[in-house]
N, C-alpha and C positions, 0 to 999 in steps of 0.2 A: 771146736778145733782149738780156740783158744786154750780153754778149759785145762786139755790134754796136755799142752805145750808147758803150761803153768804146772800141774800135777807132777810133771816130769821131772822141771827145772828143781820141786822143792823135794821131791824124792831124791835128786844126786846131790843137792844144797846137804840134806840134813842126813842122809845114812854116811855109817862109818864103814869105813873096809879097813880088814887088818893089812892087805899088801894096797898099799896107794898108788904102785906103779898100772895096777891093773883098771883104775879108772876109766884112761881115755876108751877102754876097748867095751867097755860098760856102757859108757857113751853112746859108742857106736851100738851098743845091739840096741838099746835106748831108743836112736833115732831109725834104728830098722825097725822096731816095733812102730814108730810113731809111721813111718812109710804105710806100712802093710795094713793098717789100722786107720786112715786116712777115712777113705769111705764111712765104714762106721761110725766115725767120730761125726761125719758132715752128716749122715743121716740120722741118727739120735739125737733131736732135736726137740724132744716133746718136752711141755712145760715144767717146772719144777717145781716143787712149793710156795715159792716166795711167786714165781708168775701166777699162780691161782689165784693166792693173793691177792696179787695187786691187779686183778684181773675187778675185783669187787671195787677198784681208786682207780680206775682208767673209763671212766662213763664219759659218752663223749657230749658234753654238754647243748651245745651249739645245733639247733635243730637245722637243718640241710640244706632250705631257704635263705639263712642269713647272710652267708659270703654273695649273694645278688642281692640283696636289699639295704646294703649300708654307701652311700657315699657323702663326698664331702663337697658343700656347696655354702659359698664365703666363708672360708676355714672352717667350718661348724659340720659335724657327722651327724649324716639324717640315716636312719631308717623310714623305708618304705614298704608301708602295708603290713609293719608288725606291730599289734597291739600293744605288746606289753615289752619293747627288746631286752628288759632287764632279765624278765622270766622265759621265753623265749629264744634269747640267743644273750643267754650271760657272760659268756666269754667273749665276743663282742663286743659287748656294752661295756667289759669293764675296758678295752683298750681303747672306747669311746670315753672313760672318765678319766686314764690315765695321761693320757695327750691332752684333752680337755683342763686338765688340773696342771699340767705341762705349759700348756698355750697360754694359763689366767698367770702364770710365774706364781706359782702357790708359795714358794720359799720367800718371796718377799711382798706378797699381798694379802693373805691368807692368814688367819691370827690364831696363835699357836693355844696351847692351855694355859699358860702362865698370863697370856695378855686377855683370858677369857676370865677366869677362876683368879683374880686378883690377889696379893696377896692379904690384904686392906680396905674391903669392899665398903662403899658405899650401894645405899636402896636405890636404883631404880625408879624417880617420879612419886617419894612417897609421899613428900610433903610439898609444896611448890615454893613451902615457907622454911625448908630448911636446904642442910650442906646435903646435896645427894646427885647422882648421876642422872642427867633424866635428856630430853629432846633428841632421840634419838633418831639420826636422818638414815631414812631408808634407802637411800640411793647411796649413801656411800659407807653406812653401815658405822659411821661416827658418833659419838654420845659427846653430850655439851657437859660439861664438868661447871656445876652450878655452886656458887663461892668463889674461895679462893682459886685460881687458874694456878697456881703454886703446885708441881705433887699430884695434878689432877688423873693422872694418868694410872698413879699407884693406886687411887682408889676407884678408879672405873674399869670398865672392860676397854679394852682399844682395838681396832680393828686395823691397820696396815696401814689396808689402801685410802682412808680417810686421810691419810699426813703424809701422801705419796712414795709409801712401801717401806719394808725395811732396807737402813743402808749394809748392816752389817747384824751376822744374826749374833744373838747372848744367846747364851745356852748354860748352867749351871752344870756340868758334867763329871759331876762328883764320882763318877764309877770309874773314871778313867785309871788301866794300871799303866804303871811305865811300860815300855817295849818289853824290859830284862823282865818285867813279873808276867808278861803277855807271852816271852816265850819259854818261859819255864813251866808256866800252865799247860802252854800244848802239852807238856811231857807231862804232866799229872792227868790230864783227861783227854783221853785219845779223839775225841769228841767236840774238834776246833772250832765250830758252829756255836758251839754253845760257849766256848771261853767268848770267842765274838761276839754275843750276846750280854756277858759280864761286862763286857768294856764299851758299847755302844752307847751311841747317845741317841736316845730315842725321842723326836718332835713327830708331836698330833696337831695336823694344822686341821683348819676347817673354813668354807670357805661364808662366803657374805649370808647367806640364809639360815644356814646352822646358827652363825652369831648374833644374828640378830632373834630370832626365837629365844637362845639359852637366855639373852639379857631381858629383854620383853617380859618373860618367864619368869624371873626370878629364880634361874638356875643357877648362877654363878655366885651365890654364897648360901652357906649354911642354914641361915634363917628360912631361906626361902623352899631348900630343899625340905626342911621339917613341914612345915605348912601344907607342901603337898602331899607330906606324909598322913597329919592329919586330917587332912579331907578323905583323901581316900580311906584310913580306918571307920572313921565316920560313917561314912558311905556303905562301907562294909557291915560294920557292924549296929547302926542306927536305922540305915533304909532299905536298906534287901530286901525282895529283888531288885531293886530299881539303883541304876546309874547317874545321877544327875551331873557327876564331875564328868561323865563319857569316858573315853580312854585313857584319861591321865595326860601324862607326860606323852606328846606323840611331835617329834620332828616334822617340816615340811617335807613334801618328796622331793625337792631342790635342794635339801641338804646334802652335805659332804664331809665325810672326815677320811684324814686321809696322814697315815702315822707313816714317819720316813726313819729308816733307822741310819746311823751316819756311824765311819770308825776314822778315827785319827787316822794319819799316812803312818805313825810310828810302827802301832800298831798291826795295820794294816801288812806293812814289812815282815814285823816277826811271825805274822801267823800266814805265810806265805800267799794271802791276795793275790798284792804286787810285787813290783819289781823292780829295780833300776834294769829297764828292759833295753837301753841302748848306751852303757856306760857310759853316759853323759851327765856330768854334775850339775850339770845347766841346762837340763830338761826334766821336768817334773816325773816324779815314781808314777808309775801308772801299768797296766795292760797293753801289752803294744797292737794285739789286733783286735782287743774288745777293751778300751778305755773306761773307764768307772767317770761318773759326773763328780767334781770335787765341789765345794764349800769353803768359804772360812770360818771357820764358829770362834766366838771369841770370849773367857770365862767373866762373867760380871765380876767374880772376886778378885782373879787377879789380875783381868783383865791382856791375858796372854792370850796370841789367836795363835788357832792351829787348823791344818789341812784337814779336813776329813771326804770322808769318801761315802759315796752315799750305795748302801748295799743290797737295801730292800725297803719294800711300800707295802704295808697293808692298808688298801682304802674299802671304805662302805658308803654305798650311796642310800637313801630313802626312797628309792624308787620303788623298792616293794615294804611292806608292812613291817616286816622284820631286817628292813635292810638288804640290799645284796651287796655281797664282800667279794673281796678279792686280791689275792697276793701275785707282788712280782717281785722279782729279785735277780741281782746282776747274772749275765749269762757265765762269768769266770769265777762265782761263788762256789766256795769248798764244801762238796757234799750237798750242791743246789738241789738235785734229785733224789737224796736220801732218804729211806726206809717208805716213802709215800709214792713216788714217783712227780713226772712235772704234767701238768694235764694243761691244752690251749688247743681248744679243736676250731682256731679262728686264726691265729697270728702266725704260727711253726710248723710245720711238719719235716719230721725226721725219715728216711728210708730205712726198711728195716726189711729181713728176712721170711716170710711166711710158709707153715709149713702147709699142703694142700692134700685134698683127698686121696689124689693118686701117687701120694711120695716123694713129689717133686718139691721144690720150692719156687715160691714168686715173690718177686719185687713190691713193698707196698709204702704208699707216705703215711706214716702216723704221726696222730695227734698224740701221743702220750710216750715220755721218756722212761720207763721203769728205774726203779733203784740199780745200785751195780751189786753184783751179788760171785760169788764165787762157791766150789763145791769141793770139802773136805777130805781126806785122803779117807775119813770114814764115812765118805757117803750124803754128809750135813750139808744143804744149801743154807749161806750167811752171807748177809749183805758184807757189802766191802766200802766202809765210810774213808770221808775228806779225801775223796779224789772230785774230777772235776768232770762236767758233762758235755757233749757234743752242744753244736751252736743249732745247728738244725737250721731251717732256712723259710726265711720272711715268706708266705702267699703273697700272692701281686695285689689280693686285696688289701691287705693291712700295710704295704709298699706304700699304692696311692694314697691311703690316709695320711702318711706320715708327710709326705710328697701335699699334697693337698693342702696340709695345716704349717706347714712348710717349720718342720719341727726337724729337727736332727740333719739337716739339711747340707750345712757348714762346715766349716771343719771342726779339729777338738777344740775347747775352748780350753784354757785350763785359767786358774784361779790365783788369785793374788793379793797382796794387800791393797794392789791398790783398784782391782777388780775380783771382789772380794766375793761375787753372788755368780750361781752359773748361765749360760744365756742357752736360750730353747732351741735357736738353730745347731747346738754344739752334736755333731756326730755321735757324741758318746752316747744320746739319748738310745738309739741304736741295738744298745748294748744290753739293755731290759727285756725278760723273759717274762709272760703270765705263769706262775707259779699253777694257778688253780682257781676254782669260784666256788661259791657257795652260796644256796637262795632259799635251803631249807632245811632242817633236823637231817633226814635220812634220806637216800636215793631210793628210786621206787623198786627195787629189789629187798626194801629191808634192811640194807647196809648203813649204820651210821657217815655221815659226810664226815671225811676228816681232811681241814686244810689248816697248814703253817710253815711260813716260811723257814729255811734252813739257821737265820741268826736271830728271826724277832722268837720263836720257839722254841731254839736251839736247847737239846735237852728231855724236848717232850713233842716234840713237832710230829712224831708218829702217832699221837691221841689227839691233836688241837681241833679242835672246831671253834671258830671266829663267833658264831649264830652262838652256842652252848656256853660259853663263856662271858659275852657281854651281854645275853639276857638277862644276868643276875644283878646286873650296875643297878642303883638303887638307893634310898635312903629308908632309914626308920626314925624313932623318936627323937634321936639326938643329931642327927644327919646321915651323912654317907656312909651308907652298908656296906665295908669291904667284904665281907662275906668269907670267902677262901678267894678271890678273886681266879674263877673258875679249876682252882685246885680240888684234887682229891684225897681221902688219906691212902694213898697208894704210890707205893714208891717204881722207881727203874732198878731197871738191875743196877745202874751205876747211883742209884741212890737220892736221884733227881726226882721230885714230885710230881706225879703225872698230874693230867687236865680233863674234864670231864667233855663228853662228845654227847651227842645224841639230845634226847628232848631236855630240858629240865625239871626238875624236881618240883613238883606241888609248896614241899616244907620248904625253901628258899623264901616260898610270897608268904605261904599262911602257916599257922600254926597247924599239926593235922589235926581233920575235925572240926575245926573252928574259921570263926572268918578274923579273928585277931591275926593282923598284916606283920608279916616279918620284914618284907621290903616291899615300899612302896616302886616299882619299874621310874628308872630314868630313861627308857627306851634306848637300852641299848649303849647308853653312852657311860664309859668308868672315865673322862674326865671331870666330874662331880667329885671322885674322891680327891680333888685339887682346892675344894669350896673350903672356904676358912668364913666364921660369923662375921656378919654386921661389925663393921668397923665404930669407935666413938673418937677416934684421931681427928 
């Protein structure tokens, strides 16, 4: 019905008549046709290409037991009687890590890459007789900086919560363009997601068990990445069959990492986010019925703070082998549901239209938003990018969770200088969508998994796979294997570099043929490519 009404409007928009007076009466036969054709319009309703599609990206994860087996007891989400909830009931789980990471205050406990991957590492407990980082307390995830206490910080990993949180975060945000080049861009690439993605400031926090392993390990400098390079060739190429390093590099299943992407408010402004939504110069720019969480991030260089907005989460927990992932992203983000659709068969359901055997239609709640898509005057069904998607509506399960951990609870909170971090009761938590999950290569139909958020992939977010991509993180003989960092040589039509999906490649690890190691696996993790060598400072 829609469809028709739009066909119509751009049929009288764009034909020419040589007498203009005869318009209105065009009009009218127009809107007689659109009467008399009414029926028709409501009953051709069969899928279109782009629904077939996304029919292969709408799997509904969540097996059919998990909305009765999850509750919350002393703020903490339990499932009950499911072995494995990660693999199980994934979409779940991840709103069980996202509240979870929510509740621990990750933005000021939780240590980001730069406070992991030093810029001026010290070893690790090499020597007991020299300058190095070492006595590291497991309970609060702190390293004893041995020597001078001067600087000790610069050359160790530091963990937050050991110095009682961050007060204010740094962030280096060197991509940042002014408003005027942010909205000049919209009009160079119709494809707002992805200028947003140019201008974002993107933090990887992780929480106490991630960082302690990476330090333990001797992941967070170069030296140490090589080392486990060489074992493992070693191994490969010295003792086959046999394993004696075992898996390598392998994460606790208590690990977490968990990337937030953040956008200035300037920003945010010219690429139409938000708003000054109540012409008030004395109320913070924001969303006025879906509020975005703010921040202040403040530049080490020049030490200027600015508002930013925080617009999307890609996290991975280690509960399964290869990690299970998962994005979310604000529910008022531009083109949230583009080209992939929004999949959470645990948190949303939307009402939507059904067609049925006997020709009728019925009412149904789905888990799954499709992309927006429009149909040609020639016939062509095409998506229709940076508009925005419905909100859809909480399950009373995922209500009580919120209720329960007593998260988003409050009212908004908004941010300041001199309240500078956001607080977990703030409404606006609220305001987050499960994007999608992923817990293996392909679905069991053969279809490659494909999940990415509309700004951390902006560009390529119709190819992304999370699993296909950080497989490749890694080192070889000199260190950190950037590799392509899950690129392909394959472009977009708009010229943007697509990303590789599905299983990986053999030639990534080995040479083909041979067991000479191309990359030795960091499990998963690309902040390694952050390691700088063995400092002598």
């Amino acid at each position: 019905m829609k469809q028709l009404i739009f066909n119509l409007k751009e049929h009288l928009q764009h034909k020419t008549y040589g007498d203009r007076r005869r318009v209105p009466s065009i009009q009218a036969c127009l809107m007689l046709l659109l009467i008399t054709t009414i029926n028709t319009a409501m009953a051709d309703q069969s899928p279109t290409g782009i629904d077939q599609a996304m029919y292969f990206k709408s799997h509904v994860r969540d097996a059919d037991y998990c909305k009765n087996r999850i509750s919350v007891k002393d703020e903490a989400l339990i499932f009950s009687q499911v072995s494995s909830p990660a693999m199980s009931c994934p979409d779940a789980f991840a709103w069980k890590q996202f509240l979870e990471a929510v509740k621990a205050e990750f933005w000021q406990n939780w240590a980001i890459d730069q406070q992991i991957w030093v810029a001026k590492p010290k070893a690790f407990c090499a020597d007991k007789n020299a300058t190095d980082c070492c006595a590291l307390d497991a309970k609060t995830g702190g390293t004893k900086y041995r020597g001078s206490a001067k600087n000790g910080d610069a050359h160790c990993p530091l963990y937050p919560a050991s110095i009682g949180g961050i007060k204010l975060t740094e962030f280096n945000d060197k991509q940042q363009l002014s408003p005027h080049s942010a909205s000049e861009a919209s009009h160079l690439d119709d494809d707002v997601s992805r200028v947003a993605r140019d201008v974002e400031a993107e933090i990887v926090y992780h929480n106490k068990p991630f960082f302690n392993y990476s330090v333990e390990n001797n992941l967070y400098h170069t030296n140490g990445l090589v080392d486990i390079y060489k074992q493992e060739q070693y191994q490969a190429s010295e003792q086959a069959p046999y394993r004696p390093v075992g898996q390598g590099v392998s994460y606790p299943q208590e690990a977490v990492m968990f990337k937030v992407d953040f956008v200035s408010e300037e920003v945010m402004l010219a690429l139409g986010y938000i708003s000054d939504h109540d012409n008030n110069p004395d109320t913070p720019m924001n969303h006025a019925e879906h509020p975005y969480i703010t921040m202040e991030i403040q530049s080490p260089e020049s030490k200027k703070t600015r508002t930013h907005y925080l617009v999307a989460v890609t996290g991975a927990s280690k509960a399964l082998p290869n990690w299970h992932w998962y994005a979310f992203e604000h529910v008022n983000n531009i083109g949230r549901c583009d080209y992939i659709g929004c999949n959470d068969s645990f948190g949303f359901k939307t009402t939507v239209a059904l067609n049925t055997a006997d020709g009728t239609q019925k009412q149904f709640m789905s888990h799954y938003i499709p992309p927006k898509q429009v149909t040609s005057d020639l016939g062509d069904n095409l998506f229709v990018r940076n508009e925005k998607y419905p909100s859809a509506d909480m399950t009373p399960q995922l209500a009580a969770l919120f209720k329960g951990m007593d998260i988003g609870q409050g009212k908004v909170s908004h941010v300041s200088k001199k309240n500078p971090m956001p607080t977990t009761t703030s409404a606006a938590w609220q305001s987050y969508r499960l994007k999608g999950t992923q817990t293996s290569y392909y679905n069991n139909d053969g279809t490659p998994v494909i999940l990415g958020a509309s700004v951390t992939e902006g560009g390529f977010v119709n190819t992304a796979s999370c699993m296909s991509c950080h497989v490749q993180a890694g080192a070889n003989a000199e260190g950190p294997n950037g590799n392509t960092v899950g690129g392909i040589q394959q472009l977009s039509l708009d010229g943007i570099g697509k990303v590789t999906n599905g299983a990986p490649e053999k030639a990534v690890f080995f040479q083909p043929g041979t067991t000479q190691l191309n990359t030795a696996r960091s499990d998963f993790v690309w902040g390694v490519l952050n390691a700088s060598p063995l400092s002598d400072d």
